[in-house]
C-alpha positions as CSV (number, residue, x, y, z in Angstrom):
1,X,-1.8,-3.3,9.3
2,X,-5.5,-3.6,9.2
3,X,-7.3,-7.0,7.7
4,X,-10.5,-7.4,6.8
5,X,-11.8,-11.7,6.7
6,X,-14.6,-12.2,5.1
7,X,-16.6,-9.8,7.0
8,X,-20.4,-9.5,5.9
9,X,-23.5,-7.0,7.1
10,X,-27.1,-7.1,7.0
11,X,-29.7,-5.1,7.6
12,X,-32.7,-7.5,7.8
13,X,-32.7,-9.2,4.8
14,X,-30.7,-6.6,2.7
15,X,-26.9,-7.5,2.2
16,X,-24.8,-4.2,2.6
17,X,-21.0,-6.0,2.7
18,X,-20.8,-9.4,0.8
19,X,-18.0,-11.4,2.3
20,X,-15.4,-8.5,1.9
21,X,-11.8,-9.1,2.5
22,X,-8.6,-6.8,2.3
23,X,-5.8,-6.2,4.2
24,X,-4.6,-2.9,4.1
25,X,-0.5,-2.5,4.9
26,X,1.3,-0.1,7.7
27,X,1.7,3.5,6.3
28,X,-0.6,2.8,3.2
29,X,-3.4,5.5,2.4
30,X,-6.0,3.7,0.8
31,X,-9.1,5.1,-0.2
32,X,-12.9,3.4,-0.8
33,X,-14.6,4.8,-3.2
34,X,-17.8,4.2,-5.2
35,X,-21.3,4.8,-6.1
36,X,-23.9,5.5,-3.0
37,X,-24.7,2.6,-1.2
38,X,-21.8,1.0,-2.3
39,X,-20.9,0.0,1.8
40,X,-17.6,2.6,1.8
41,X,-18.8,3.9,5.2
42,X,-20.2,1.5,6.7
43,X,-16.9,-0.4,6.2
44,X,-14.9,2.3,7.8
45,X,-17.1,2.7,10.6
46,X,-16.6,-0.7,11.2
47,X,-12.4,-0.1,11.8
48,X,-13.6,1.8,15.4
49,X,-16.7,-0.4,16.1
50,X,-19.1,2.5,15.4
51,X,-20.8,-0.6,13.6
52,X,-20.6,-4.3,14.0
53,X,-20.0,-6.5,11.3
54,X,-23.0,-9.7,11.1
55,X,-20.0,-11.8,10.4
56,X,-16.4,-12.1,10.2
57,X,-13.3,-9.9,11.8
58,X,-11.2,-7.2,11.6
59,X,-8.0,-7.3,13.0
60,X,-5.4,-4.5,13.9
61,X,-1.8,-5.4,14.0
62,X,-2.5,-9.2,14.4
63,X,-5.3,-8.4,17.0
64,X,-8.9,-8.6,16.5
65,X,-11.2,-5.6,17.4
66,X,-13.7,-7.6,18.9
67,X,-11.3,-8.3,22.0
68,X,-10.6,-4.9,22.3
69,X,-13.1,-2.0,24.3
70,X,-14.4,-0.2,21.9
71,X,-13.8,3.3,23.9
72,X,-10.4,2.3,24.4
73,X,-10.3,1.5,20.5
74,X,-11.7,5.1,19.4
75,X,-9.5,6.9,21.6
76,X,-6.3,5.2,19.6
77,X,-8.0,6.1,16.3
78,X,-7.8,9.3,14.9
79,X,-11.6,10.2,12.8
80,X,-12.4,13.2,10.5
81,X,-16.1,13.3,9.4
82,X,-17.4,15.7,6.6
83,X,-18.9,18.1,9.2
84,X,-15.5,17.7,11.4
85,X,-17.6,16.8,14.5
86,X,-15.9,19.8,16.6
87,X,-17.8,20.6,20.0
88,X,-19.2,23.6,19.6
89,X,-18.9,25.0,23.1
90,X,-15.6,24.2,23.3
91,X,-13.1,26.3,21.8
92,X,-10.0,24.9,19.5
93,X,-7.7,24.7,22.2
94,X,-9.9,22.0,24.4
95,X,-11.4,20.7,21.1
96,X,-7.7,19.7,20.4
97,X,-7.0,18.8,24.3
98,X,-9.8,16.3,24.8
99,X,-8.4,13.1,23.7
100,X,-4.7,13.3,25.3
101,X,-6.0,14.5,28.5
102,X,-8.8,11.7,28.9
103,X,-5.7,9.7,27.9
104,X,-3.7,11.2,30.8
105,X,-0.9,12.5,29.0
106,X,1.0,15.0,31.1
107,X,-0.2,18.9,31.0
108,X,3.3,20.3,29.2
109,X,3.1,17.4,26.8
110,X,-0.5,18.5,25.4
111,X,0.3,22.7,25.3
112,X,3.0,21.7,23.1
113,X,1.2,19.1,21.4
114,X,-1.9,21.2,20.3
115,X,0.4,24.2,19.3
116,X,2.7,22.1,17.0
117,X,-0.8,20.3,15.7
118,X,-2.2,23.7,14.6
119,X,1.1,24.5,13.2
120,X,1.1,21.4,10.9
121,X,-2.6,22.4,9.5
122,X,-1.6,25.5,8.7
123,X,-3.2,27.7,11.6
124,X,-1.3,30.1,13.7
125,X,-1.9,29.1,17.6
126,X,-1.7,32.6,19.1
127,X,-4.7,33.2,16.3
128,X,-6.7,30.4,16.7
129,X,-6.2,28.6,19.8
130,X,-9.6,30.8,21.5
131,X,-11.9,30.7,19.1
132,X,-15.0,29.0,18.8
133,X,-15.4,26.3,16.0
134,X,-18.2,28.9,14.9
135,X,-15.7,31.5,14.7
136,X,-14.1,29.2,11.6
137,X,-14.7,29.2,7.8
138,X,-15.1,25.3,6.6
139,X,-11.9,24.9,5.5
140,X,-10.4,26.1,8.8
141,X,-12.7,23.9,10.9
142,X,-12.2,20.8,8.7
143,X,-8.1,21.6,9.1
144,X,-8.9,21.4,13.0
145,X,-11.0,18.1,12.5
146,X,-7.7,17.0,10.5
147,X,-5.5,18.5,14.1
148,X,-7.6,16.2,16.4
149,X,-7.3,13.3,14.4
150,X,-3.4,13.0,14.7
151,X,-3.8,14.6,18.4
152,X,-4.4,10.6,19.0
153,X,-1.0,9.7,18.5
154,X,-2.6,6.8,16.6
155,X,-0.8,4.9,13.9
156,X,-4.7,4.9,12.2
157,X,-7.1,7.8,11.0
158,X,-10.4,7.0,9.4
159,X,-11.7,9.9,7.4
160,X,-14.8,9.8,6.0
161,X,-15.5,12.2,3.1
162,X,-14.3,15.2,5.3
163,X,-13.5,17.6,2.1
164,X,-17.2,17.3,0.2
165,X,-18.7,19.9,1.3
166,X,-15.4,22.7,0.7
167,X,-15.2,25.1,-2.3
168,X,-12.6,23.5,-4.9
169,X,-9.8,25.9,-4.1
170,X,-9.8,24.6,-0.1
171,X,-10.7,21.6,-0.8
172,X,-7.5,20.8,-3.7
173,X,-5.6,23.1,-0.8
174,X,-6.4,20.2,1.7
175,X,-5.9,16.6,-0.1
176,X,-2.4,18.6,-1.0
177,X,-1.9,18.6,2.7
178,X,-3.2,15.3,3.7
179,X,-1.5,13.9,1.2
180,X,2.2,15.3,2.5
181,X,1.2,14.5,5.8
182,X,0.7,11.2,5.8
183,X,4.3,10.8,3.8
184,X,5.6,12.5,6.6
185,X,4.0,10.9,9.4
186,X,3.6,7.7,7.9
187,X,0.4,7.3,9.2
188,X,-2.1,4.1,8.2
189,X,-5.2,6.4,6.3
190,X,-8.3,5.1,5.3
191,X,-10.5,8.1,3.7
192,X,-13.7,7.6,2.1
193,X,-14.9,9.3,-0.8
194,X,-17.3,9.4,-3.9
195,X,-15.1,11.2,-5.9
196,X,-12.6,9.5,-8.5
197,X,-10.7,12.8,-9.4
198,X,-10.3,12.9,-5.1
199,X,-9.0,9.3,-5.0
200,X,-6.8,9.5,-7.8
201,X,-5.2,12.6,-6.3
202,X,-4.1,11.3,-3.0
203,X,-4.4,7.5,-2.8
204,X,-1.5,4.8,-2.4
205,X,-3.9,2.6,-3.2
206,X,-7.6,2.9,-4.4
207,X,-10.7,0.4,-3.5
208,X,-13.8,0.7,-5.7
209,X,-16.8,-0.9,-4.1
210,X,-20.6,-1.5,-5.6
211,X,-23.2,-3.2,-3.6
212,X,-21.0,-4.2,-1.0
213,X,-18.1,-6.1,-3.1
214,X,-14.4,-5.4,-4.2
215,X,-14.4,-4.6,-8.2
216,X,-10.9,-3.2,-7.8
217,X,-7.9,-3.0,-5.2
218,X,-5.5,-1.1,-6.9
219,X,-2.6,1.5,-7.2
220,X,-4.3,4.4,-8.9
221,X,-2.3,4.0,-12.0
222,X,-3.0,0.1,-12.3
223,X,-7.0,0.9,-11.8
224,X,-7.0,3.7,-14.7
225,X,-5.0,1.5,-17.1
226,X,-6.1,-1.6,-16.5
227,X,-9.8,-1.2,-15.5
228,X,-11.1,-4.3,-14.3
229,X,-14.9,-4.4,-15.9
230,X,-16.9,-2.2,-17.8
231,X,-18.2,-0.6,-14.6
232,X,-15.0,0.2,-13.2
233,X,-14.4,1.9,-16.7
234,X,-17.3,3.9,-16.7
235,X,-16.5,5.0,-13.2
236,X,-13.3,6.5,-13.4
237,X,-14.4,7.9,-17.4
238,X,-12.8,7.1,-20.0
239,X,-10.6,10.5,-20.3
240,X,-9.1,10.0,-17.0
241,X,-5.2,8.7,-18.2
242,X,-5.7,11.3,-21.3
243,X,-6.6,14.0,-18.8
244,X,-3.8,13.2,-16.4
245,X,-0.6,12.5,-17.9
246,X,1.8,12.6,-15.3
247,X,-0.3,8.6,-14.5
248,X,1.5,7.9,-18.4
249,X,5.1,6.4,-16.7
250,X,8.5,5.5,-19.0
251,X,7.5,2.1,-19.4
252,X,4.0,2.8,-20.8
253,X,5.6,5.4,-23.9
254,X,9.2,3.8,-24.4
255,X,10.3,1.5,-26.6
256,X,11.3,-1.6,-25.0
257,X,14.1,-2.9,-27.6
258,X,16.5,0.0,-28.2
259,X,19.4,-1.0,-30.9
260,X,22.2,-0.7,-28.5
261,X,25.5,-2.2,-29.4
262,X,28.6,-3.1,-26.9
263,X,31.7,0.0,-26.3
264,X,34.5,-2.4,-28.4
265,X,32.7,-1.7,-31.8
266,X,34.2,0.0,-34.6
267,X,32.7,3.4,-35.8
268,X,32.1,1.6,-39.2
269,X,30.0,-0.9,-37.5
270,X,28.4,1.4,-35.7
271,X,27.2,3.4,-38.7
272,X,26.4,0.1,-40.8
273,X,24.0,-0.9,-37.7
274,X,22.5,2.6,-37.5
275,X,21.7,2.3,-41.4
276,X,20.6,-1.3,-40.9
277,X,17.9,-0.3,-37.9
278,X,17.2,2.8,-39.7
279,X,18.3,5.1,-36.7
280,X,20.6,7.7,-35.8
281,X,21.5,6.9,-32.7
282,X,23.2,3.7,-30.7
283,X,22.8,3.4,-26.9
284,X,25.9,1.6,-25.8
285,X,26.0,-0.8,-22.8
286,X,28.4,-3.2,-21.2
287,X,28.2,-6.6,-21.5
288,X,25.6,-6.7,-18.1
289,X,23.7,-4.3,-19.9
290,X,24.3,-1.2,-18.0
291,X,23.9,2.0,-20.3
292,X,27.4,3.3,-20.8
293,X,27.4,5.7,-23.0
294,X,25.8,6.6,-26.6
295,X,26.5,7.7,-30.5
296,X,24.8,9.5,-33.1
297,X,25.4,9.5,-36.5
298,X,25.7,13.2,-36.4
299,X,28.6,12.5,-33.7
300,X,31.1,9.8,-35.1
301,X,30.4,10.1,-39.2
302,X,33.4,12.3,-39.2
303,X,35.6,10.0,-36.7
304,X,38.4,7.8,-38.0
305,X,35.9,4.5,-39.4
306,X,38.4,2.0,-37.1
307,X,38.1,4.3,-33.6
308,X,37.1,2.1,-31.4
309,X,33.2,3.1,-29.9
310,X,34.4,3.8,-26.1
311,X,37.0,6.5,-27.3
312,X,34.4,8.1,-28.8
313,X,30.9,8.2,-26.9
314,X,29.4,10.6,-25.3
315,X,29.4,9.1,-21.6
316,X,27.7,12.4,-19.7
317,X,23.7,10.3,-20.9
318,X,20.8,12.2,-19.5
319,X,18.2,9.4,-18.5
320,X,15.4,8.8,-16.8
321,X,14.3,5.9,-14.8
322,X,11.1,3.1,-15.4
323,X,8.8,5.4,-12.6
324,X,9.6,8.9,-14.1
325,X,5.8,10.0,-15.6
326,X,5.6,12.0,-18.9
327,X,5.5,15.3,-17.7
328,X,8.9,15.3,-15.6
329,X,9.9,13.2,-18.9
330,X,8.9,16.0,-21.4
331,X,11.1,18.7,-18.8
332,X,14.3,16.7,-18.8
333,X,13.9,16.1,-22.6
334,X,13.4,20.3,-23.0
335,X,15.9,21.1,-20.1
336,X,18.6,19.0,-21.9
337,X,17.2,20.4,-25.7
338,X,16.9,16.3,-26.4
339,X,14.9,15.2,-28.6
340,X,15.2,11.1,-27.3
341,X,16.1,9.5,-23.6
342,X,17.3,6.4,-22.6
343,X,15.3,4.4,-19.6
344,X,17.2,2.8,-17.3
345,X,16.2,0.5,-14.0
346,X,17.6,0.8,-10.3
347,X,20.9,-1.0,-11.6
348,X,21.4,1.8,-14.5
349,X,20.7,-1.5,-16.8
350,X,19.1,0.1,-20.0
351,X,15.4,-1.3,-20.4
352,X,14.2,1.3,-23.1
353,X,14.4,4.5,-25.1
354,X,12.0,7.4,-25.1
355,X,12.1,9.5,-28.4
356,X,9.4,12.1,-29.4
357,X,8.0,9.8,-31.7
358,X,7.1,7.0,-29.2
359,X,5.1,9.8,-27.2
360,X,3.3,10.8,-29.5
361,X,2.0,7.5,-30.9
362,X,1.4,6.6,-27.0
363,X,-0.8,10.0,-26.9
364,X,-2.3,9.2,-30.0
365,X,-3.4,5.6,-28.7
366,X,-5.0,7.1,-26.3
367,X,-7.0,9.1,-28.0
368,X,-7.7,6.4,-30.3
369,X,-9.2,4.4,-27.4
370,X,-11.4,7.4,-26.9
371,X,-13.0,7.9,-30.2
372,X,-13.7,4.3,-30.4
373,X,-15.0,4.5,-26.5
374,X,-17.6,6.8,-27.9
């Protein structure tokens, strides 16, 4: 766990960090973003003591930085900068073998360390382990930088807009890497970036800084739906949950009251409460509320009118759960040729119901919000 209190830094009488504080949890990637200038780097740089703070600490697992050597500190924190920072006369193989051996790990330990660390980037050993950093495209040096920074064994890696200056393709080839890496490794990240669309894509948790101060410290989804100012708004556009609708999740586009009615009801009843809702469909649900089972109109109009509901239900109920997003959503309902689906929470309890309709006037709310945005 990292934690920022109330740390502050001036340069003469400028004020670059205004009494910032955030604690950032085990395992999290978090990502600063925000205009130039905002204080996103110098913050980072601050995590290995590349930069002191004028006031306040930082502490790492309980312990604050300030106690600790700061060589000692860098060599147990893994760093990627834009330009990777590879030593040019030194090819990948003692690029990759610097930190463990000044950390005295033994000889076997770091061959099969640096061959399995070129693996996980992507990069065959036998190919790459000679060449010169020179001898690289961008997006092969910058997988390197990546290499070294876990080489550390650390449970932190700093990352400070290392994908800027990559071509789209490598670059969208790379955050999809980073980002399955870190779920694998578990690794604490803290990445810098100016980009939104970057943050978005591979953020746990997002902080948008300007001049020095916290607007918003946020899941990703929370930030783009719930902006906290104007200029967090007009940060992250005003397109962005239109333009990404996997962020749209079951409980933003369901309906939160289904009619639902209990499995010892009479068909009869059943129809005269479909007719009374004005729907053709029940969800059906114990008396805990867990989805049981469901009836259409279609399904029971011909049953016997006193069959009791449970004999005659369909129990097999596609559903989805309150974290699906509205692309897996819009598959299940096109796999199963459905044209509604029941939401249900971690205890199958039914919370909602997803029918065409309710996505479409969710879509159509968001557009709404745009032409009045402009």
């Amino acid at each position: 766990m990292i934690e920022f209190k109330n740390i502050s830094k001036k340069y003469r009488q400028k004020t670059i960090i205004n009494d910032f504080s955030l604690t950032i949890e085990a395992g999290q990637l978090v990502v600063f973003v925000g205009p130039s200038g905002c204080g996103k780097t110098t913050l980072l740089k601050m995590i290995n003591r590349l930069i002191q703070p004028t006031s306040g600490s930082i502490f790492v697992n309980g312990k604050d930085i300030a106690t600790t050597n700061p060589i000692e500190l860098r060599r147990n924190i893994g760093y990627v900068i834009q330009n990777t920072g590879l030593f040019p006369h030194m090819s990948i193989k003692e690029n990759l073998e610097l930190i463990p051996k000044l950390k005295g790990e033994a000889p076997e330990q770091i061959v099969q360390k640096t061959n399995d660390l070129l693996e996980m980037v992507g990069l065959n050993p036998n190919e790459y382990l000679h060449r010169y950093p020179k001898e690289l495209s961008g997006g092969q040096q910058q997988r390197v930088g990546v290499a070294r920074a876990f080489s550390t064994d650390s449970d932190i890696i700093l990352m400070d807009e290392p994908f800027s200056a990559l071509d789209p393709v490598t670059r969208s080839s790379l955050q999809e890497e980073l980002f399955q890496m870190q779920k694998e490794f578990n690794k604490t990240i803290i990445f810098v970036t100016h980009d939104m669309d970057e943050a978005i894509k591979i953020a746990d948790k997002i902080c948008l800084l300007k001049d020095g101060n916290i607007l918003q410290f946020d899941t990703p989804e929370n930030i783009l739906k719930n902006p906290a100012n104007d200029f967090v708004e007009s940060f992250i556009g005003k397109r962005r949950v239109w333009n990404n609708p996997e962020l749209l999740k079951s409980e933003d586009i369901m309906i939160s009251n289904p009619v639902k009615i209990t499995p010892k009801r009479t068909v009869l009843q059943a129809i005269e409460i479909m007719k009374e809702n004005k729907v053709d469909s029940l969800m059906v649900t114990d008396k805990n509320g867990i989805l049981v089972g469901m009836v259409t109109l279609k399904g029971i109009k011909l049953q016997n009118r006193n069959s009791i509901i449970e004999e005659v239900m369909e129990t097999n109920v596609q559903a989805v759960c309150v974290e699906s997003n509205l692309i897996s959503i819009l598959m299940t309902m096109n796999e199963h040729k459905i044209g509604y689906v029941p939401v249900v929470n971690d205890a199958g309890k039914l919370v909602g119901l997803i029918t065409r309709s309710s996505i479409l006037s969710a879509l159509s709310s968001q557009l709404i919000d745009l032409e009045v945005a402009f």
